[in-house]
Structures are given as structure tokens and as C-alpha cells.
C-alpha positions in Angstrom: 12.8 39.9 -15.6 16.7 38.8 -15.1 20.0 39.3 -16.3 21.7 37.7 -19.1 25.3 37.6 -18.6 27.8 36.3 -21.3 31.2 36.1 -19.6 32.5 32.9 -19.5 33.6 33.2 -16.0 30.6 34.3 -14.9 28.7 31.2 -16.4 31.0 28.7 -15.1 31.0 30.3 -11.6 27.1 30.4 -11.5 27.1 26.6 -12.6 29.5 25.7 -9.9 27.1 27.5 -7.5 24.4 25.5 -8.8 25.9 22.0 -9.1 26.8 22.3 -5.2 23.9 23.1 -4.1 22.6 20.6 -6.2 25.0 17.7 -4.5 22.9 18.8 -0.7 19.9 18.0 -2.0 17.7 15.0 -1.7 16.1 12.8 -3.9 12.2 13.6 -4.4 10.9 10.0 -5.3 12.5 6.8 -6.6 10.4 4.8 -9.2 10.6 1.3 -9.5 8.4 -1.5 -11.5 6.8 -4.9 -9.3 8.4 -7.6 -11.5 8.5 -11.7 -11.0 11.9 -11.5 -11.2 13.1 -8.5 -9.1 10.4 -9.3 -6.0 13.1 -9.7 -3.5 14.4 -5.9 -3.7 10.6 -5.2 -3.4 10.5 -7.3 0.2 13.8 -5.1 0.9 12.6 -2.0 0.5 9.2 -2.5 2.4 11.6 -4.0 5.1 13.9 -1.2 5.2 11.2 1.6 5.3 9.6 -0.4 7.8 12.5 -0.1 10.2 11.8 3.4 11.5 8.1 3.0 11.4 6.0 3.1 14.5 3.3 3.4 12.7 2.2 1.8 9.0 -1.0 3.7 7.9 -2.5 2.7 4.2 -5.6 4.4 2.1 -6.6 2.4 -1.0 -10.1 1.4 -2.5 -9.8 -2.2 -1.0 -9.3 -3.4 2.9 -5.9 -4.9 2.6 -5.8 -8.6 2.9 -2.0 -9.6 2.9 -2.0 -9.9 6.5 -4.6 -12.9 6.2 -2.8 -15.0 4.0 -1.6 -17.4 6.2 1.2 -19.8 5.4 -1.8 -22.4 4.4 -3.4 -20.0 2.2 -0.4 -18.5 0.7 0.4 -21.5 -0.7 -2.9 -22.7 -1.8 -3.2 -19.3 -4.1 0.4 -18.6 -4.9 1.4 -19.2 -8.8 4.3 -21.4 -8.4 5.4 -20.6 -11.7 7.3 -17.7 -11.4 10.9 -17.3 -11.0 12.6 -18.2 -7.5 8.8 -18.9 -6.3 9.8 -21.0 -3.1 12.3 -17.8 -2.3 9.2 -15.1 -2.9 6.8 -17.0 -1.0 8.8 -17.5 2.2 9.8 -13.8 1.9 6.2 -12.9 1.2 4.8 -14.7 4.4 7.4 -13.2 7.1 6.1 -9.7 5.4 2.4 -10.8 5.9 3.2 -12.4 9.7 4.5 -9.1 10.3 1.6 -7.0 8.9 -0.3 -9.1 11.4 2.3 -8.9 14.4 1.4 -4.6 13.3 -2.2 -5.2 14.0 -1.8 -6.9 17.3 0.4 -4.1 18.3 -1.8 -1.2 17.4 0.6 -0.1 15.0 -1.1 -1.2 11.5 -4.0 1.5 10.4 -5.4 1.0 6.9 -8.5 3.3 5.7 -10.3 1.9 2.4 -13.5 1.8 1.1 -17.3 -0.2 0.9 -17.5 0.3 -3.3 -13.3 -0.8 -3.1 -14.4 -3.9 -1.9 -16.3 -5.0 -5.1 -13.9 -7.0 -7.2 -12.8 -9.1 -4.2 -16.4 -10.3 -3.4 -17.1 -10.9 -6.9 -13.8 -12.3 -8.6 -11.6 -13.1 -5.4 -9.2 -10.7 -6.5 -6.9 -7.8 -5.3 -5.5 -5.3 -6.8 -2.6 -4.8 -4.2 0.1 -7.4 -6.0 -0.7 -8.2 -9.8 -2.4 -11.0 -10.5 0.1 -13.0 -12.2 1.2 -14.2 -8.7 -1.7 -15.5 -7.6 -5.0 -17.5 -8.3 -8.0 -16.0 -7.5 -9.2 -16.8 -4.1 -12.3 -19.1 -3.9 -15.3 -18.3 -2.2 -14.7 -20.1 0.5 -11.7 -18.4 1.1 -12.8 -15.0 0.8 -15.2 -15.2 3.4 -12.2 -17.0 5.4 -10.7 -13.7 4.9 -13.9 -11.3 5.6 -14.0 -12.3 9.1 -10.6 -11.8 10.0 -11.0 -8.2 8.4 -14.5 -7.7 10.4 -12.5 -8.3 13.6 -9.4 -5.8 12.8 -12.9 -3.5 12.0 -14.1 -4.4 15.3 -10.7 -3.2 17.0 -10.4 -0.3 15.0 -7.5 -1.0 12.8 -9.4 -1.4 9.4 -11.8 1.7 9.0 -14.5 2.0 6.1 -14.6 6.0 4.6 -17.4 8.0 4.5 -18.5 10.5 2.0 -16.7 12.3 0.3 -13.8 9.7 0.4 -15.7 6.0 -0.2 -14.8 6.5 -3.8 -11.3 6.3 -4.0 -9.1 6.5 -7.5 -8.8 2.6 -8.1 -5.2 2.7 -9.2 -3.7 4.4 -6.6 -2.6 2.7 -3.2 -0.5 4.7 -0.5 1.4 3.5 2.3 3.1 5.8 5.0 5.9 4.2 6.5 8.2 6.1 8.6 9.9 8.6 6.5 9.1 7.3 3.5 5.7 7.4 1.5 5.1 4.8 -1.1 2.4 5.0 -4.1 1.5 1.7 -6.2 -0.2 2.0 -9.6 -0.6 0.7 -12.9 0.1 2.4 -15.7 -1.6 2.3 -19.1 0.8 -0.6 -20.3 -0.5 -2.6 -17.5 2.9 -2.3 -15.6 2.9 -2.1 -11.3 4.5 0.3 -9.9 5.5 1.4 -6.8 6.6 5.7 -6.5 8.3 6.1 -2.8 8.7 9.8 -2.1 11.7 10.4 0.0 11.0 14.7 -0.4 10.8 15.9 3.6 8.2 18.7 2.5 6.2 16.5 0.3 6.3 14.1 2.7 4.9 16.3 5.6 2.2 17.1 3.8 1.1 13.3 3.3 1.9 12.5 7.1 0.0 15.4 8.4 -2.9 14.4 6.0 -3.1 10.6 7.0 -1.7 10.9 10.4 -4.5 13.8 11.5 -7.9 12.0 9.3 -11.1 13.4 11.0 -13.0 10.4 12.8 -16.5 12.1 11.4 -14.6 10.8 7.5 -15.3 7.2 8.2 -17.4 4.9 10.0 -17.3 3.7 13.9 -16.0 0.6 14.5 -19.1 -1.1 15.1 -20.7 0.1 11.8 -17.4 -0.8 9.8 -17.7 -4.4 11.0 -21.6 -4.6 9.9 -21.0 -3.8 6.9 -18.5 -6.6 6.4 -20.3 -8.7 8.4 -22.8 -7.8 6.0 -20.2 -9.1 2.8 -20.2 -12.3 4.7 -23.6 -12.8 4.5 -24.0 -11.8 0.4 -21.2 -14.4 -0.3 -22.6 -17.6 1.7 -25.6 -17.1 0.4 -24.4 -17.8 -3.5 
């Protein structure tokens, strides 16, 4: 049902009415592609959001390793040959030194799965930057990096999901950060990108969901570490 109304005046006072309450309202997400060349307003954004965070809290198929990759390692796997590489890789290590500096603090929470973990035992890769900016990490190093992840297990920053969430969609990563919750993905043209949503209802509803996860949805602790203690083990023994 509704009315139809054909007087001019009518029509442009109704579309006054709706362009200002149009200009109050907020934007619902920003889009934007992970590119070589555009990585520096990619470290700007994760630093602005970061600002009013107290907490970070990620949920992804994979434990996230960017707070490993030290200085050392960054540079051992980083492909030099993309554009302003020796700007991006500076900028990409104080991000990772303060991922870590999160951790220490309690403030860095990331849920992700056993089955997520695959690809990184068995090719040394990751899906959370594309692999055009890095080599894949030897095996060496990927155990380097299971034992730091077994210890943020052990302290109950990293936690391994249970059924009915240790299958996760493997192209979607989200990260709530303050008031701002960003999804990374890849689309069918094999493009990365990252979807923030800025919407304060929309928003809510991802905070209360992350912020309120039910301890009996993933593993203690003690059994997450096992079971990368357990990864360990499967990799020196190639």
C-alpha cells in the first residue's frame, strides 16, 4: 500500500526530507583492494582503527602468524620486488612488533582453527597477506613459528575452535578493532580485499558475537598448545 502523489511540490519537498536525513547518516562499510602499490594506506588504516582498541580479537581458519615475523624473518621471506619494498617492510614490522606488544598485554585474542592450519604446515603459506609479498616459509621456519604460537596457546591468547566452528569459510578473515570491524577476502578474480564496517548496529552484533564466545566452543589452553605441539612434531619428522 502507499500513496502516489504527483504534485511537483510535494515531490521536491519529500526529496528534501530524504536527502537530509540522508546527510546524518553513516557510512555502512568502506571497500578497499590490498595492492603492492597502495600498502601504506593499508598500514594507516589498521593504525587508525587500532587507536581506540583495547582490545584486537580475530576469527579466521589459520592462527595468525604476523606477530612472529621478526625483523630477521621478515626480511628473509619478504619479495623485495615490489614497489617502495624497504618503505612496506619497515611499516610492516612496527605493525607486527605491535601485534606482539598486544599479546604481552593481554589485549591480542585470535580464535582459528586445527583443519585452517593445513596449508601452512604443508606449503609454508598464509592466506592473511597475498602471496605475491612473500616466499614461502621454509620448514625450518615454520616450526620457528609453531612454537612461538604453542606459547601464546599456552597463555590463552591463541584458541583452537571446537565443533561446530573448526571449519571455518577459508576466505573470510575478521578482525574487531575498536569501532571498526574489518573482513579480508578474495574474490573470484583473485583480488584481496579488505570490507571494514563502520554501521553501529551491524557492528554490535559482530562485537557482542566475538566479544561474548562460549569457552565450551574451543579448546583449553593446555589442549590448544598439544595440538600444536603436536604440528611441531609432524614437521621435524619430514
Amino acid at each position: 500500500m502507499g500513496i502516489l502523489y504527483q504534485d511537483s511540490e510535494i515531490l521536491q519537498a519529500l526529496w528534501n526530507l530524504f536527502r537530509s536525513h540522508q546527510d546524518l547518516c553513516q557510512p555502512v562499510f568502506q571497500t578497499f583492494p590490498i595492492v603492492a602499490d597502495d600498502l601504506p594506506s593499508l598500514f594507516q588504516f589498521v593504525a587508525n582503527t587500532r587507536a581506540s582498541a583495547d582490545v584486537t580479537i580475530f576469527i579466521q581458519p589459520e592462527a595468525c602468524i604476523l606477530p612472529f615475523l621478526r625483523r630477521d624473518l621478515l626480511e628473509e621471506i619478504f619479495n623485495y620486488n615490489i614497489p617502495g619494498a624497504d618503505a612496506v617492510i619497515s611499516m610492516a614490522d612496527a605493525l607486527f612488533i605491535d601485534n606482539m606488544q598486544r599479546i604481552k598485554d593481554e589485549k591480542f585474542i585470535i580464535y582459528f582453527t586445527e583443519y585452517g592450519m593445513t596449508r601452512f604446515l604443508q606449503d609454508g603459506l598464509f592466506e592473511e597477506i597475498p602471496s605475491t609479498f612473500y616466499h614461502p616459509l621454509t620448514v625450518k621456519q615454520r616450526i620457528r613459528i609453531l612454537h612461538e604460537i604453542a606459547q601464546c596457546c599456552q597463555k590463552g591468547a591463541y584458541r583452537i575452535l571446537k565443533k561446530p566452528l573448526n571449519h571455518l569459510s577459508e576466505n573470510l578473515r575478521m578482525a574487531l578493532c575498536g569501532n571498526t570491524c574489518s573482513l579480508t577476502y578474495q574474490t573470484n578474480a583473485g583480488e584481496h580485499m579488505c570490507f571494514a564496517i563502520t554501521e553501529p548496529f551491524i557492528l554490535q552484533i559482530f562485537q557482542d558475537f566475538l566479544t561474548n564466545m562460549d569457552p565450551d566452543v574451543y579448546y583449553t589452553p593446555e589442549e590448544s598448545a598439544a595440538i600444536i605441539n603436536r604440528m611441531i612434531r609432524q614437521l621435524e619428522s619430514k
